[in-house]
N, C-alpha and C positions, 0 to 999 in steps of 0.2 A: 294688802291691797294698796295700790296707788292713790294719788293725790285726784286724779281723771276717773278711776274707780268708784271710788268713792261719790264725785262729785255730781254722778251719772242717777237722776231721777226715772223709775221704771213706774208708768200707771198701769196699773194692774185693777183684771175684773175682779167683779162680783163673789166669785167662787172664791179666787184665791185670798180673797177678803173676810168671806165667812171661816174660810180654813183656818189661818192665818190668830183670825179673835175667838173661833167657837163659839162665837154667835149667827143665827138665821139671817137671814133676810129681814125681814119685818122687823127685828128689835135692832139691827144696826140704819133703818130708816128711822125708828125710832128713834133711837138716840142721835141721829142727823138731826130729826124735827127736835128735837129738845137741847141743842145747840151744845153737846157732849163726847159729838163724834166726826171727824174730818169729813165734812161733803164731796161727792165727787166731781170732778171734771166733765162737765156734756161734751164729749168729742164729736159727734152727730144726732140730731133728732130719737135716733133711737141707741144711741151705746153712750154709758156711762164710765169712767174709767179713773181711780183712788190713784193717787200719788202713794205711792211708796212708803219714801221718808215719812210721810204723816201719818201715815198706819204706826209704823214702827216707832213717831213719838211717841202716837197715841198707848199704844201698846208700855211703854216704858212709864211715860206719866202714869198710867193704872198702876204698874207693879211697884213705882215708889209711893202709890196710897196705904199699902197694906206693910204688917208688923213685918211679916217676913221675909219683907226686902233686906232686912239688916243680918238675916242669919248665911252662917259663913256655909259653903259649900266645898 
């Protein structure tokens, strides 16, 4: 991927958020209110819309908590 590829932030819904973590709705609000999980962006009164990159920190930061981050694949 290029250097402009790369640099390119996509906010993405709800769904592809739950997909994404394999969690619900309700427990990744949770974990918003519990200051654990990237909050969204208000784009309008009523659409809510996740950055990207911070999913996919977020996502990374978990898998470096756990042992089996070190095992070889």
């Amino acid at each position: 991927m290029s250097d402009v590829e790369q640099s390119v932030d996509r906010l993405i819904r709800i769904d592809e958020v739950k997909r994404r973590v394999g969690l619900g709705k309700s427990m990744i609000y949770l974990l918003i209110q519990e200051g654990r999980f990237p909050a969204p962006y208000k784009i309008s009164p009523f659409a809510s819309r996740w950055s990207d990159r911070e999913v996919v920190a977020w996502i990374d930061d978990l898998k470096d908590g756990f042992e089996g981050k070190k095992r070889k694949v």
